[in-house]
C-alpha positions in Angstrom: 81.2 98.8 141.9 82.2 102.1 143.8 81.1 105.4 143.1 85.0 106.6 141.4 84.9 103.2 139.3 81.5 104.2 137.8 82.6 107.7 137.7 85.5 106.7 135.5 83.5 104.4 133.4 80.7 107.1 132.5 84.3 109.8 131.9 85.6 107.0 129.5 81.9 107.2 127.7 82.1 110.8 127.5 85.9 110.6 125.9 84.8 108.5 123.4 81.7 110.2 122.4 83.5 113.2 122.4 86.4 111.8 120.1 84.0 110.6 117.5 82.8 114.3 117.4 85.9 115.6 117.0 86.7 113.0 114.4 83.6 114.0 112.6 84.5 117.5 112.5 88.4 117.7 112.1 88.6 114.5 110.2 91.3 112.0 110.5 94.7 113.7 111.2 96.4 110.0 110.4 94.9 110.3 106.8 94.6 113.3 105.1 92.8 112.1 102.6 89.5 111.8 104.9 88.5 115.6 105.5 86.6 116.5 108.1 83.3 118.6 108.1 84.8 121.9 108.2 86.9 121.2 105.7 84.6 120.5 103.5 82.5 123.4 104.5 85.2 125.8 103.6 85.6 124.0 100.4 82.3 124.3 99.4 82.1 128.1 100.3 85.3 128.6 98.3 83.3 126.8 95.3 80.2 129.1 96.2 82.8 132.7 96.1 83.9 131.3 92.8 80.8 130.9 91.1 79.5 134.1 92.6 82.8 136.1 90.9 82.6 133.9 87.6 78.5 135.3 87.3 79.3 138.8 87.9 82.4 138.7 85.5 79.6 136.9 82.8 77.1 139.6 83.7 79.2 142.6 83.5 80.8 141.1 80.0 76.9 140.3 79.0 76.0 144.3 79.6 79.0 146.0 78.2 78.2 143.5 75.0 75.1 145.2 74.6 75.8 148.4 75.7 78.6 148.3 72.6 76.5 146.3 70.1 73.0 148.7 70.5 74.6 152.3 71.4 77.6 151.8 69.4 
């Protein structure tokens, strides 16, 4: 075997590695139903924003409750 043939053969290695990384992370383009990792990052921080907004808007409700019900 010559150096370029086992040159090629460790590339080809590489290449395949390298597409089941980007397969991991993008997901599969042919089905969208298969998201990748950073799609379901972003999904989760969207979850995350939502809870965050949904506790402040409980929180502020909670305190303007009160303020009314013991001032008022």
């Amino acid at each position: 075997m010559s150096d370029i043939q086992s040159l090629r053969a460790v590339v080809q290695k590489v290449e395949d590695k390298l597409d089941i990384v980007i397969y991991a992370l993008m997901g599969n383009p042919e089905t969208p139903t298969i998201p990748g990792i950073i799609v379901r990052l972003d999904r989760l921080e969207q979850v995350n924003r939502m809870k965050s907004r949904v506790f402040w808007v409980i929180l502020g409700a909670s305190i303007a409750a009160m303020y009314k019900h013991y001032l008022l």
